[in-house]
C-alpha positions in Angstrom: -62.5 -66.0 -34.2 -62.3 -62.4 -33.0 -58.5 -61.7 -33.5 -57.3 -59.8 -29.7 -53.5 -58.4 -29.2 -52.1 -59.4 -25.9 -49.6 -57.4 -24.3 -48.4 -58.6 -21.0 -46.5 -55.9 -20.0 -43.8 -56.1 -17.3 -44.1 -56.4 -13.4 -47.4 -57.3 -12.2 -48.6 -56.8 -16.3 -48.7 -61.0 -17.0 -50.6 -61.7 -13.6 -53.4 -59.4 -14.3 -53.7 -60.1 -18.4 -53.7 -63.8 -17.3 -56.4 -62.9 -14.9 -58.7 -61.5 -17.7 -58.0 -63.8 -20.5 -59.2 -66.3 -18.2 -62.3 -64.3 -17.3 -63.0 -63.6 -20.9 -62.8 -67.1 -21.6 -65.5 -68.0 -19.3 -67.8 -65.2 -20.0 -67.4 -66.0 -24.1 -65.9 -68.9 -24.8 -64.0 -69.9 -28.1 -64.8 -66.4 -29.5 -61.2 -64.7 -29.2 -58.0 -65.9 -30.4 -55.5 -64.2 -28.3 -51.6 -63.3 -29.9 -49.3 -62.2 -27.1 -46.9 -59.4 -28.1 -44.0 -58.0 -26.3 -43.8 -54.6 -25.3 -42.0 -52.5 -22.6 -39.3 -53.2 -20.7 -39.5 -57.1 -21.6 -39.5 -56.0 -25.0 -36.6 -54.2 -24.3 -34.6 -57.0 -22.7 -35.4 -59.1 -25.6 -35.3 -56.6 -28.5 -33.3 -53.9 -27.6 -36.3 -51.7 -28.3 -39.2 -50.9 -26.5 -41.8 -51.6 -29.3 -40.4 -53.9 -32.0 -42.1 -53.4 -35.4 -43.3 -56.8 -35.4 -45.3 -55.8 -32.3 -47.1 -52.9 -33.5 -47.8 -54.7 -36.8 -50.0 -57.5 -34.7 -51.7 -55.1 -32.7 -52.7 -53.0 -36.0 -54.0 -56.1 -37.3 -56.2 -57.3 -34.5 -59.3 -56.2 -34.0 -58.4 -55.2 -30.3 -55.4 -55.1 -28.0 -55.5 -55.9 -24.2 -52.4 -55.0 -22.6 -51.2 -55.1 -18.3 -48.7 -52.5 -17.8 -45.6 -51.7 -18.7 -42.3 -50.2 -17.2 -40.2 -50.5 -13.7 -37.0 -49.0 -11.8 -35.3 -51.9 -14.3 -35.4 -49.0 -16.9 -35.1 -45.8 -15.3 -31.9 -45.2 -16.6 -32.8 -46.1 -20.2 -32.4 -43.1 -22.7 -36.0 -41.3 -23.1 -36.7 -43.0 -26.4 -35.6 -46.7 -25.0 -38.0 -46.3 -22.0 -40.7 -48.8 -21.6 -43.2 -45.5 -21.9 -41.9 -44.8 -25.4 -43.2 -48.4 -26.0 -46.6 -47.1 -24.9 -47.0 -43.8 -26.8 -45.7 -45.7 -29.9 -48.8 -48.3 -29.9 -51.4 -45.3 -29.0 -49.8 -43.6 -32.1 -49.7 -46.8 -34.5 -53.3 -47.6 -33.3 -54.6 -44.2 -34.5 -56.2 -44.3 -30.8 -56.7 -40.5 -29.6 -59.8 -40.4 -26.9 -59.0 -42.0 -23.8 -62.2 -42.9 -21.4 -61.3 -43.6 -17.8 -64.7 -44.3 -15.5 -64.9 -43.0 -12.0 -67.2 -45.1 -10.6 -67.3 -46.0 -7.2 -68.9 -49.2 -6.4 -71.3 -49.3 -3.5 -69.3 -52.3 -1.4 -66.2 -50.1 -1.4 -67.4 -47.0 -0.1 -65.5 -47.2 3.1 -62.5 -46.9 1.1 -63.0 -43.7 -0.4 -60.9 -41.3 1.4 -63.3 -38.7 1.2 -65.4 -37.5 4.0 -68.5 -39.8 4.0 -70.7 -37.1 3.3 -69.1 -36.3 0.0 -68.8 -40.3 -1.1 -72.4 -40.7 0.0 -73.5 -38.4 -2.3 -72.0 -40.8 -5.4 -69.2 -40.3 -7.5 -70.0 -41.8 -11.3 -68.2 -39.5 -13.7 -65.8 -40.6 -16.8 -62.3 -38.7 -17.9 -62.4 -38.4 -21.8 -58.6 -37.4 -22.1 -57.2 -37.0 -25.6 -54.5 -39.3 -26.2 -52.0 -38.4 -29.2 -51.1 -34.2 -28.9 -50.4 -32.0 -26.4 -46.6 -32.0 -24.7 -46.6 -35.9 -24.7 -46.1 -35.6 -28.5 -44.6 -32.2 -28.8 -41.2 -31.3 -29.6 -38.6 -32.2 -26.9 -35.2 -29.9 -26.3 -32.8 -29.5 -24.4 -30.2 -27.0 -24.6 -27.4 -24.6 -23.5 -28.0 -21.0 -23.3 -26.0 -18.0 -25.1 -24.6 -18.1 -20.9 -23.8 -21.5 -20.9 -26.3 -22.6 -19.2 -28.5 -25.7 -18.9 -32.1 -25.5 -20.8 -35.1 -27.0 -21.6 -38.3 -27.3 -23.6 -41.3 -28.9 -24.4 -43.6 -28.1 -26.7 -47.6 -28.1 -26.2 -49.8 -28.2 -29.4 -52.8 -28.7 -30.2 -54.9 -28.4 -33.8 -58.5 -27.1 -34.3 -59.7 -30.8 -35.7 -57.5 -32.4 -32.8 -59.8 -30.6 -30.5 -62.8 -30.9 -32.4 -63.4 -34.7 -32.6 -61.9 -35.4 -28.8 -64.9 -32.7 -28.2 -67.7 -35.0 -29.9 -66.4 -38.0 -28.0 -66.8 -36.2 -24.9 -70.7 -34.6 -26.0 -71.7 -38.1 -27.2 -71.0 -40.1 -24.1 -72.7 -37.3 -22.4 -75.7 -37.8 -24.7 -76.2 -41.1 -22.6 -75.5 -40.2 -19.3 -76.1 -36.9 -17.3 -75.8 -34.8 -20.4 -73.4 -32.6 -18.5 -69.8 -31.8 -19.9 -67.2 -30.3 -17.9 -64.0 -28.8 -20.4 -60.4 -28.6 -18.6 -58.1 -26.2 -19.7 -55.7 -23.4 -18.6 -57.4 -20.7 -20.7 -56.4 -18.1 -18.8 -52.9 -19.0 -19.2 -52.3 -21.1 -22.2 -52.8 -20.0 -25.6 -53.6 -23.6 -26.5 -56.4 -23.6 -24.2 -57.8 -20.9 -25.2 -58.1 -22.1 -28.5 -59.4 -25.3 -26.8 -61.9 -23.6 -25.2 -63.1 -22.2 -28.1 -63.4 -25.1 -30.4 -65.3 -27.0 -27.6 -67.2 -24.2 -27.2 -68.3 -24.4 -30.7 -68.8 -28.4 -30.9 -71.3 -27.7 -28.2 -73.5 -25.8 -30.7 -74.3 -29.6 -32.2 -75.3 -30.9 -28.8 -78.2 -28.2 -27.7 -79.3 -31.2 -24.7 -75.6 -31.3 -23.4 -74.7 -28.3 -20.6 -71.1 -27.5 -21.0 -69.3 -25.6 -18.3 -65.3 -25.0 -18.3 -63.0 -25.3 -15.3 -59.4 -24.3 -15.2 -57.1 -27.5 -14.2 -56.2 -26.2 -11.0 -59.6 -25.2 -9.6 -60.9 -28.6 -11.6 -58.2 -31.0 -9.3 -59.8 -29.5 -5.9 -63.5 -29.4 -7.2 -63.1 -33.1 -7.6 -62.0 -33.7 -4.4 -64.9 -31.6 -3.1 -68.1 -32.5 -5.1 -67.3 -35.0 -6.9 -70.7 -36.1 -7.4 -71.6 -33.1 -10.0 -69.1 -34.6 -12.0 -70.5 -36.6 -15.5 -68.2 -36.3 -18.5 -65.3 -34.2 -18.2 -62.6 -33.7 -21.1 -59.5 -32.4 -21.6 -56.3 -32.4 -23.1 -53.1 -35.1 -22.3 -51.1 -33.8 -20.0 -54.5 -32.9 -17.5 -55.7 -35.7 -18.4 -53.2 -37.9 -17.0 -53.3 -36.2 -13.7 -56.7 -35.8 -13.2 -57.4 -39.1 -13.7 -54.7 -41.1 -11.7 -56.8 -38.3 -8.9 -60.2 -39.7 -9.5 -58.6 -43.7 -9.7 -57.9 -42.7 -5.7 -61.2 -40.9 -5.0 -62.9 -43.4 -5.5 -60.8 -45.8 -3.7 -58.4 -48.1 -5.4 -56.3 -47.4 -8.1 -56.6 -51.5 -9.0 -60.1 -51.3 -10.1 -60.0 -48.6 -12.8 -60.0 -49.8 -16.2 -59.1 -47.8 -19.5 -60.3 -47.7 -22.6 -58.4 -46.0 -26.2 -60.5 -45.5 -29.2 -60.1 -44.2 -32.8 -62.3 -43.4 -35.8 -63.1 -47.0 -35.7 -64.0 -49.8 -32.8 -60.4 -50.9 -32.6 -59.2 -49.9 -29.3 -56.7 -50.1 -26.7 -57.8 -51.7 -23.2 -55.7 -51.4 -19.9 -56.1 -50.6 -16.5 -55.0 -47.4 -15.3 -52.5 -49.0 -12.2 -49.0 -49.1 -13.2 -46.4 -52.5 -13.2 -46.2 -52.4 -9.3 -43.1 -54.5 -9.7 -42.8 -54.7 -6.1 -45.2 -57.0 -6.0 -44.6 -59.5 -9.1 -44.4 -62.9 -9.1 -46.6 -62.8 -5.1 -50.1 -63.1 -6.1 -51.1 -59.9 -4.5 -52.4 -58.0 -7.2 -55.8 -56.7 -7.9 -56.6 -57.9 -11.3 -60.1 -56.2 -11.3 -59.4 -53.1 -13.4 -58.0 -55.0 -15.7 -60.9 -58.0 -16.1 -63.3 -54.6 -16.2 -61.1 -53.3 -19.4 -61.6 -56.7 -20.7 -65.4 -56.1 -20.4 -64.6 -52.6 -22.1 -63.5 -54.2 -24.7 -66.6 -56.4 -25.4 -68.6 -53.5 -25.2 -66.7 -50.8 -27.7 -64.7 -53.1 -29.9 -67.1 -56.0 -30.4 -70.4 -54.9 -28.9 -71.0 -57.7 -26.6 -72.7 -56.1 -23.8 -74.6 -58.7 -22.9 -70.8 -60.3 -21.9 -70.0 -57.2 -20.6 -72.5 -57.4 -18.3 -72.2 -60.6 -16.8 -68.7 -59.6 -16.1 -69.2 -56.1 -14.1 -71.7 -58.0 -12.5 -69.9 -60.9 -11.6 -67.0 -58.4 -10.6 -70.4 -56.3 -8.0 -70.7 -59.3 -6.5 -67.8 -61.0 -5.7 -67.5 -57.3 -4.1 -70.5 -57.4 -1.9 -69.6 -61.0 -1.0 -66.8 -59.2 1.0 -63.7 -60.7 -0.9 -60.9 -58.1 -1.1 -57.5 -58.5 -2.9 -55.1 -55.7 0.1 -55.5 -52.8 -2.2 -59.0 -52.6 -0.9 -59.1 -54.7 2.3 -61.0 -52.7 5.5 -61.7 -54.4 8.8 -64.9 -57.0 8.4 -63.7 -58.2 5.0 -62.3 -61.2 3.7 -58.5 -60.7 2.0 -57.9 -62.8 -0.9 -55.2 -63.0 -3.3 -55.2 -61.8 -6.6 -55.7 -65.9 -8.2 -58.3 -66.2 -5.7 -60.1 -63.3 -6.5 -60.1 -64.1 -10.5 -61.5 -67.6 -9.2 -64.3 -65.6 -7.3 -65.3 -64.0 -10.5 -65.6 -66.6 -12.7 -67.3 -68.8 -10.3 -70.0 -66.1 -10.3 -70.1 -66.2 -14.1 
């Protein structure tokens, strides 16, 4: 048995996991013995901590860990290192995960919900974020203090090291290597000290991937290129904090933030799978939510952690069909479609499996 981590999360986090488990189930079954951790704000309730150490030590020793999403209003107040988030950076960081991929993909039944004109969306968007996941600001030093005036004050601290750079960069080239062969670098070089040494580093990765074009936008003209062209997008990366903007962009370009999933990868095939939405707690508990970008991380998973693509398959199929069928959950509903609920649209999928 193929040992998964399950975390739940909080909000909408259970519907969705419970959702793929059951999808994964059908498309491999008695394969995966799933553990379900706590992490987040439940964690928080129960634990007084947002990532207990019993938590992290199941997820190290799975071979994978599938988790909803964490946080809510509940624990806005929370200090910063009891907030659910902390939880979240804490597992990245005890997984040794550092390369986020997030696909852009938009899926041919859904094209009327692109907000883009239909000129640009017919053109195709199919491009994937490769964000690196464990420096930058996220992970630098925090401050706050009071000036030599008296004055309020604060400061975070972006870092980045050469090898940091260097193996996020060789993520980035080698999924190129299978796609377009086209990779976009985002930085703020001619602002940012750190990207210029970003740029510079990538710059010299790309020497080892003669096939791959590389061409480098700065963030701000990067987040209104995407809106215009996306379609000469194919692999863009970039560092944490751009990374984390950019792509909750893209999730919306190409329609629905519900059907984007995520995968986080280290040296090894042990990753971390999620979709991109957030806890959504006001909707919990009414069987509204999408669970498809979380059923498509559980097909990420197959793929990086276990190579099952032949699984994998069967599931982003199942998921293209029960699309063209015309079943929509309300995140994506249009006129002429059929709105389903978030059970009925896991039911869909596996009857199609």
């Amino acid at each position: 048995m193929k040992k998964v981590a399950v975390i739940p999360g909080d909000g909408i986090g259970p519907e969705v996991i419970g959702a793929a488990l059951e999808v994964l189930e059908k498309a491999a079954p008695k394969v995966f013995d799933f553990q379900s951790v706590a992490m987040g704000g439940n964690a928080i309730d129960k634990y007084g901590e947002p990532l207990p150490a019993e938590s992290l030590k199941i997820c190290q020793n799975a071979e994978a860990t599938l988790l909803g999403a964490v946080g809510g209003p509940k624990w806005d107040n929370q200090p910063p290192e009891l907030r659910p988030e902390r939880g979240l950076l804490g597992v990245r960081k005890g997984l040794g995960v550092f390369a986020n991929i997030r696909p852009a993909k938009i899926f041919t039944p859904l094209a009327s919900a692109c907000p883009l004109r239909k000129d640009i969306a017919d053109k195709g968007i199919d491009f994937v974020i490769i964000r690196e996941l464990t420096g930058g600001i996220y992970f630098g030093k925090h401050e706050a203090f009071t000036t030599p005036e008296g004055e309020r004050a604060a400061r975070d601290v972006m870092e980045y090291s050469e090898h940091e750079i260097r193996r996020i960069a060789h993520v980035a080239f080698k999924a190129a290597m299978g796609r377009r062969k086209i990779v976009t670098s985002i930085d703020k070089a001619n602002i940012l000290t750190v990207s210029r040494l970003w740029r510079e580093v990538v710059e010299d990765v790309a020497k080892e991937y003669p096939e791959v074009s590389l061409n480098h936008l700065y963030v701000d003209n990067a987040s209104m290129q995407l809106i215009r062209v996306p379609s000469e997008f194919d692999v863009i990366v970039t560092e944490n904090t751009f990374g984390d903007i950019l792509s909750d962009e893209a999730s919306q370009i190409v329609g629905s933030i519900g059907m984007i999933p995520s995968a986080s990868l280290g040296d090894n095939n042990r990753g971390l799978y999620e979709p991109i939405h957030g806890s959504a707690p006001d909707i919990a508990g009414q069987d509204k939510a999408n669970p498809i970008g979380t059923i498509l991380a559980g097909a990420m998973m197959l793929r990086y952690s276990f190579g099952m693509s032949k699984e994998a398959d069967k599931i982003e199929n199942a998921v293209d069909e029960v699309l063209n069928d015309g079943l929509r959950t309300g995140d994506i509903y249009t006129e002429g479609t059929k709105l389903i609920t978030g059970s009925q649209m896991r039911d869909a999928i596996i009857a199609k499996l």
